[in-house]
C-alpha atoms as one frame of an Amber mdcrd trajectory, in Angstrom:
protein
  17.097  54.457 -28.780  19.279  52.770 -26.654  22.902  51.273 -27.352  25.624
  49.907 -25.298  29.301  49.944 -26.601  31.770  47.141 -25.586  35.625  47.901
 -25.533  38.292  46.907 -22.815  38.768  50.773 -21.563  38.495  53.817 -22.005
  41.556  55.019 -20.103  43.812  55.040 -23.357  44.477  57.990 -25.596  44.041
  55.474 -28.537  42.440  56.280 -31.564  39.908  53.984 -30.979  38.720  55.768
 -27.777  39.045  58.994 -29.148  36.535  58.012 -31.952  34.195  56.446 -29.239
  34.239  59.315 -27.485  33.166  61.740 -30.331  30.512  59.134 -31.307  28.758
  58.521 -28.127  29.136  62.282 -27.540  27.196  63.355 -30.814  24.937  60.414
 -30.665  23.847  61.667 -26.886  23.994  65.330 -27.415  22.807  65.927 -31.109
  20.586  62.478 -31.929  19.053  62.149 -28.196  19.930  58.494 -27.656  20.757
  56.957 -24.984  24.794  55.138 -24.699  26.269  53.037 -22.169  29.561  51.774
 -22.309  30.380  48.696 -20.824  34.418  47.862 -20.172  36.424  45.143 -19.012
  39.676  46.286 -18.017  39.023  49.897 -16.522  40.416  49.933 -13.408  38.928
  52.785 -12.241  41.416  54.910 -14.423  40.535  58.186 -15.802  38.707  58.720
 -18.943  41.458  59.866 -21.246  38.881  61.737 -23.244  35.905  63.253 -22.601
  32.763  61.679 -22.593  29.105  63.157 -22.076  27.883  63.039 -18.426  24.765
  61.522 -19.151  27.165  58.466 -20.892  26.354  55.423 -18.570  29.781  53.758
 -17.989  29.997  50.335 -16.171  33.452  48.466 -15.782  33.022  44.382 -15.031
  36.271  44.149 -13.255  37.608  41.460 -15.182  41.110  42.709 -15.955  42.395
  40.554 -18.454  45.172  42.920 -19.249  46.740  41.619 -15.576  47.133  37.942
 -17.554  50.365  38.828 -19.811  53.327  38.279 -17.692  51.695  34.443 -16.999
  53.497  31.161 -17.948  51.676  29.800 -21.132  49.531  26.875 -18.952  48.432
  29.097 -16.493  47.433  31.885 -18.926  45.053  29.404 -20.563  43.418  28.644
 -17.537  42.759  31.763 -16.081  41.899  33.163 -19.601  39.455  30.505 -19.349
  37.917  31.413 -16.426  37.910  35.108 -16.656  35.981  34.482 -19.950  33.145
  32.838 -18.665  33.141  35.349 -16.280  32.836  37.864 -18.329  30.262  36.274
 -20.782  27.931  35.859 -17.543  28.121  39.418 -16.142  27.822  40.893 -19.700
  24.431  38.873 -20.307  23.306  39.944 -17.412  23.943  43.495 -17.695  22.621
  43.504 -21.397  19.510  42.090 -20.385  19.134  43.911 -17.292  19.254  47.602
 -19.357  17.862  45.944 -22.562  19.539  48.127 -25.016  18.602  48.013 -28.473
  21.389  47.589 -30.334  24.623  46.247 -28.569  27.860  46.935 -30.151  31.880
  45.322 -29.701  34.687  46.923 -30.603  36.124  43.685 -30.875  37.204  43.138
 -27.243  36.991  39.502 -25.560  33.275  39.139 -26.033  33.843  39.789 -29.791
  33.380  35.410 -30.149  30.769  34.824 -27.900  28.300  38.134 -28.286  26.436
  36.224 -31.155  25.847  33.089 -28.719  24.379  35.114 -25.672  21.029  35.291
 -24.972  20.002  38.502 -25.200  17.104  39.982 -27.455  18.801  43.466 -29.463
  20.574  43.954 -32.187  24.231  43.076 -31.987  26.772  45.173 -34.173  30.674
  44.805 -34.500  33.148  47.958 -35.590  36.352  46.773 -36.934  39.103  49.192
 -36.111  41.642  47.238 -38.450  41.055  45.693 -41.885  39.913  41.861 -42.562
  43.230  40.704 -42.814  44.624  41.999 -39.246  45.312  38.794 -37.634  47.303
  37.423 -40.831  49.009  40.539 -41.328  50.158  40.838 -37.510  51.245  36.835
 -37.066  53.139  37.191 -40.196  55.074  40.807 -38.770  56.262  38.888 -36.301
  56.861  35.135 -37.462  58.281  33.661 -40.782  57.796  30.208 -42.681  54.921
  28.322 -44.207  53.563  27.090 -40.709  52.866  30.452 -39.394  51.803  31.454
 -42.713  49.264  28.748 -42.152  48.147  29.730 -39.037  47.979  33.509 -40.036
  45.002  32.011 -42.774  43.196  30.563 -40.206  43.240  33.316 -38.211  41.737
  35.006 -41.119  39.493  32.400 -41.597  37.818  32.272 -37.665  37.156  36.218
 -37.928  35.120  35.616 -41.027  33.398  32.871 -39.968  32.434  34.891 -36.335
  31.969  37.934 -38.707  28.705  36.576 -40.084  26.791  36.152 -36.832  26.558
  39.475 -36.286  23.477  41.109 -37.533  26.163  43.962 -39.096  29.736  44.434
 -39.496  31.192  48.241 -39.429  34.272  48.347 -41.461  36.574  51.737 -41.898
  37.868  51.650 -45.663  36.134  51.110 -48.797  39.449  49.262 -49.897  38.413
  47.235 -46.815  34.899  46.986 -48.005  35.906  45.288 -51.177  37.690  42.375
 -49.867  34.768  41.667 -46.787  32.286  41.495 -50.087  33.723  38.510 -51.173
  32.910  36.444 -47.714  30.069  38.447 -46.217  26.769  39.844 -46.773  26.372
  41.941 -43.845  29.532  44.525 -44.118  28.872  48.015 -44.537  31.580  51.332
 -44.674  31.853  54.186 -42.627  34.895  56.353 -41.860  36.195  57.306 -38.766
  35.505  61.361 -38.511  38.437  63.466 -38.570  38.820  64.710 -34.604  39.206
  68.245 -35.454  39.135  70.268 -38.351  41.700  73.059 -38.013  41.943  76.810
 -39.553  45.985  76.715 -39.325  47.609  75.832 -42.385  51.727  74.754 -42.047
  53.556  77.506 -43.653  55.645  74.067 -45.774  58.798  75.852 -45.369  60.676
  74.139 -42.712  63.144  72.019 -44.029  61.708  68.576 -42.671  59.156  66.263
 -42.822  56.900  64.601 -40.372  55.954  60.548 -39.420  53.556  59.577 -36.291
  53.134  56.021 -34.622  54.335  53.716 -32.513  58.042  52.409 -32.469  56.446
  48.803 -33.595  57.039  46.372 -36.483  53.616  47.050 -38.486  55.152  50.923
 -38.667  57.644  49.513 -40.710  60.403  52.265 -39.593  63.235  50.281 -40.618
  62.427  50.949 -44.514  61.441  54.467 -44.155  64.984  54.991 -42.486  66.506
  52.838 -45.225  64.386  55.458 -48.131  65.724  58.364 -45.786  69.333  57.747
 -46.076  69.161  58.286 -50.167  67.098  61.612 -49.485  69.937  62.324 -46.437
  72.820  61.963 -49.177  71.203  64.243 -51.442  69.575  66.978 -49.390  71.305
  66.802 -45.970  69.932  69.474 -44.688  66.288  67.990 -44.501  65.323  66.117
 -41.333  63.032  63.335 -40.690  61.115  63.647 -37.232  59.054  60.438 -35.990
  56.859  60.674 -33.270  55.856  58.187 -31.012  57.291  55.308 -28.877  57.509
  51.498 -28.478  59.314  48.108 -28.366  61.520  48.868 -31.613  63.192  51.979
 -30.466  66.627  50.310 -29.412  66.079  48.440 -32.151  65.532  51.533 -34.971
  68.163  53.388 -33.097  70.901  51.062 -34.336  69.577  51.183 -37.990  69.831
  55.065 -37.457  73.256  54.372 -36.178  74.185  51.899 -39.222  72.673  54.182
 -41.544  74.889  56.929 -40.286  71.568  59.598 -40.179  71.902  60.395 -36.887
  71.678  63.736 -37.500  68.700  64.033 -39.947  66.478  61.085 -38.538  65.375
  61.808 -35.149  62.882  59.840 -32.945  61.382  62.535 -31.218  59.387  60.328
 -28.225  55.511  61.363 -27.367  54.012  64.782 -27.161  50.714  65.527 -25.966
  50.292  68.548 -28.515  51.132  66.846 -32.092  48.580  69.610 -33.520  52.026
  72.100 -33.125  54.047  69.019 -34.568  52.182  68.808 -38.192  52.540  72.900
 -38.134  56.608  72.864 -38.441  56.830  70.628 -41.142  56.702  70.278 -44.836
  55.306  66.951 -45.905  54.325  63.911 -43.510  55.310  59.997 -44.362  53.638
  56.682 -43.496  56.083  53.682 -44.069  53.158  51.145 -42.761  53.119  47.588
 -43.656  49.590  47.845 -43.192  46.792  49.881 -41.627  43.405  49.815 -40.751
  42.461  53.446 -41.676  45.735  55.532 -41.028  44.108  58.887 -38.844  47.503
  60.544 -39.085  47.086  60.848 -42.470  43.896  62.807 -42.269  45.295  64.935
 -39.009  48.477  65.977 -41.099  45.809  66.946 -44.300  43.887  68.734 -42.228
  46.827  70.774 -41.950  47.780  71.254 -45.331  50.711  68.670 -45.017  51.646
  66.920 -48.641  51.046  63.079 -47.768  53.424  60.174 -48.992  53.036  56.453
 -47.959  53.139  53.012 -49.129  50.016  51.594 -50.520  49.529  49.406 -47.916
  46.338  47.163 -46.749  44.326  49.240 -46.400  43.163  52.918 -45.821  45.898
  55.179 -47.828  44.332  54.728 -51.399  40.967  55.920 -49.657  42.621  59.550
 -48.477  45.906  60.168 -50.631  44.811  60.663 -54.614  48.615  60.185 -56.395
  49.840  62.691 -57.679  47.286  65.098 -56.622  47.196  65.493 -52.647  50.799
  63.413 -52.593  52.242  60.373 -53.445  51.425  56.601 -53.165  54.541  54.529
 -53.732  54.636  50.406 -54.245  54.719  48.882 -50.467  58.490  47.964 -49.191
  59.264  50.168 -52.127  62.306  52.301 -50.842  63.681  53.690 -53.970  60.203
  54.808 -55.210  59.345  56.134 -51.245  62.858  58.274 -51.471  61.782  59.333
 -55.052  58.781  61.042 -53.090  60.170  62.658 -50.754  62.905  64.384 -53.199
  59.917  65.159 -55.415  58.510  67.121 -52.197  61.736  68.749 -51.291  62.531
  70.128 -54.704  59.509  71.940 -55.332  57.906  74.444 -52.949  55.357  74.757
 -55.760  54.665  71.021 -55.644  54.278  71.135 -51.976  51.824  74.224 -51.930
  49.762  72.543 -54.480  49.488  68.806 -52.770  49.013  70.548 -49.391  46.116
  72.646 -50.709  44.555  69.424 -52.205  45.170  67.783 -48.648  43.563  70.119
 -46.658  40.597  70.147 -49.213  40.697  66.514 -49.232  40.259  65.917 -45.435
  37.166  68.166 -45.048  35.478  64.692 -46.616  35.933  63.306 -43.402  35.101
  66.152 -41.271  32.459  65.390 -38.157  29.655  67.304 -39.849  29.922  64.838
 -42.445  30.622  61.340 -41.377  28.462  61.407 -37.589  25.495  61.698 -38.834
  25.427  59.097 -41.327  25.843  56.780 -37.312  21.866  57.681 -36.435  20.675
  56.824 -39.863  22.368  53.711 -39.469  20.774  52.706 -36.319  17.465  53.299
 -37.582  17.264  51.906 -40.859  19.036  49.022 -38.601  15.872  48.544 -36.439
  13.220  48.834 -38.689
C-alpha cells in the first residue's frame, strides 16, 4: 500500500512531526508500506527527527511561511498565487506516484484536497480539537463580532470536514462533539514517544509545567493559583519549560505576584526526559488542547498530573482523584487546592504517580500503531 502524507515541514521538533515520524517509521518498517511525504515549506532544512531511509520526501518549494511580515493587500495576493501553485504541483505529484490513500495534516491544501482530481483515498488528521479556530480567535480577540467570526470559523472546518472520505481525530472527548456534525470521524491517539523504565523519585520539592510562553497555555492563571501555594509552602517551586511571545509579558505577572523566587521560567532544553525526573507533580493550566502529550510524557514517568479540564484531551488521560486531579477550567482556587493536596502528602503523590505511570502504558507504541494499518485496510476495501 501506498500513502503520501501532507504537512508544511518536517524541520520542526513539534509534536506533530515527532508523531509523523514514528508513524511513517512503523508503517515502513513493521507493516511494509510504502510513505512519501510531500512538504511545502522545507527549505532544505534538516529533518528534526528521524525518518526511515526508504521514506520518499519531496518539498514543492512554495514557502508560504516567507508571507508573514507582508502588508495585509499584498499578503492576499501572493497567498493567492502561491495557492494555486501549490494545488497544481500537488495534483501533479499525487497523480504522478498514484498513492492510495493521500493524507493532510491540515496544511494549505487542507480546503482544496477534496476538489483535486486525483483517484485515492483522501484522509485528514486533526492535531487540535473541532473547536481550534474558535478557541484561538477568541484567545486573542474579545466582543460579540469576533465571537461571530470564531463560529464561522468553526463552521467552514465542518463543512470542509465532510469531503474527506475520513477524518482522524485525537480525543474521544473530541470524538463526541465531531458526532454531532459528521459521519465520517473516527479516534485514534497519538502514541506515547517513549515509554521509560525511570520512575521520579517525587521528592524534590517542586513541580513541573511544559509549553510554549503563548496565550492558549494560559500561564497567567497558573501563576495567579501558584502564589496561594507560594504563601503557604514557600519552599516549593514551580518550573515552566518552554518559550514564546508571552515571556515579557508572564515575567511581569511573576514580578506583580512577587514569586520570583518560586516561579521560574526555565527557557528550552533539548533533554526534558531529565526535567520530569526532578520533580514531584507536573501542571497544565491550558485553556484548551488538542491532546496534551506532556501529560502522557510526565505519566510515563510516574509524575502525579493536575490540569484544568479543558477542551479537550485531559479527561481522556487524568482519572480525578486517581492518577491526579482535574480542576474546573480558569479555576484558580480549586487548581491551588491541587497542588497543596500534592505537596502535603508524599503518600498521595506515590499513589497518583503509580496510577500515572500505569495509566500511560495505554498509549504506549505497541498499542496505538498498529491499530494505523488496520485502518488503512479496512479503509480500502
Amino acid at each position: 500500500m501506498k500513502l503520501i502524507y501532507l504537512t508544511p515541514g518536517i524541520f520542526n521538533s513539534g509534536g506533530t512531526e515527532r508523531v509523523l515520524s514514528i508513524k511513517a517509521n512503523y508503517l515502513v518498517d513493521v507493516a511494509g508500506f510504502e510513505v512519501i511525504i510531500i512538504t511545502t515549506d522545507q527549505k532544505k532544512r534538516k529533518c528534526f527527527f528521524d525518518f526511515d531511509k526508504r521514506i520518499k520526501h519531496y518539498d514543492l518549494g512554495i514557502n508560504f511561511c516567507d508571507d508573514t511580515s507582508l502588508s495585509l493587500l499584498k499578503f492576499y495576493q501572493v497567498r493567492r498565487k502561491k495557492n494555486e501553485i501549490y494545488r497544481k504541483r500537488l495534483e501533479e505529484l499525487i497523480r504522478k506516484e498514484s498513492p492510495d490513500v493521500c493524507i493532510s495534516l491540515f496544511g494549505k491544501e487542507f480546503d482544496f484536497l477534496p476538489s483535486l482530481n486525483i483517484s485515492c483515498k483522501i484522509i485528514a488528521e486533526l492535531h487540535f480539537n473541532k473547536k481550534f479556530r474558535e478557541n484561538s480567535y477568541l484567545s486573542l480577540h474579545k466582543g460579540v463580532l469576533w465571537r461571530f467570526i470564531a463560529k464561522i470559523r468553526t463552521r467552514q472546518l465542518v463543512k470542509t470536514s465532510r469531503k474527506y472520505d475520513k477524518v482522524i481525530v485525537l480525543t474521544k472527548e473530541d470524538l463526541c462533539q465531531w458526532n454531532k456534525t459528521n459521519n465520517n470521524v473516527i479516534q485514534i491517539y497519538n502514541p506515547l514517544p517513549y515509554q521509560t523504565q525511570q520512575t521520579s523519585e517525587l521528592t524534590n520539592k517542586s513541580f513541573i509545567s511544559v509549553g510554549r510562553l503563548s496565550s492558549p497555555k494560559n500561564y497567567e492563571s497558573l501563576i495567579s493559583a501558584w502564589s496561594i501555594v507560594h504563601n503557604m509552602y514557600p519552599d516549593w517551586q514551580m518550573n515552566i519549560w518552554g518559550d514564546g511571545e508571552l515571556k515579557d509579558f508572564l515575567k511581569n505577572k511573576i514580578r506583580t505576584y512577587n514569586v520570583e523566587d518560586s516561579f521560574i521560567l526555565r527557557g528550552k532544553t533539548d533533554r526534558i526526559d531529565k526535567e520530569y525526573l526532578k520533580n514531584s507533580a507536573f501542571v497544565m493550566s491550558s485553556r484548551y488542547e488538542g491532546f496534551p502529550m506532556v501529560l502522557l510524557e510526565a505519566a510515563s514517568f510516574g509524575l502525579p498530573l493536575i490540569s484544568y479540564d479543558c477542551y479537550s484531551g485531559p479527561k481522556d488521560i487524568i482519572d480525578d482523584g486517581v492518577n491526579g486531579f482535574l480542576v474546573p477550567l480558569n479555576n484558580e482556587e480549586a487548581l491551588s487546592d491541587a497542588m497543596c493536596k500534592i505537596i502535603k502528602s508524599s503518600e498521595l503523590r506515590k499513589e497518583m504517580g503509580m496510577n500515572a505511570k500505569v495509566k500511560s502504558l495505554d498509549f504506549s507504541q505497541d498499542k496505538i500503531l498498529p491499530q494505523w494499518p488496520v485502518f488503512f485496510y479496512n479503509l480500502l476495501k
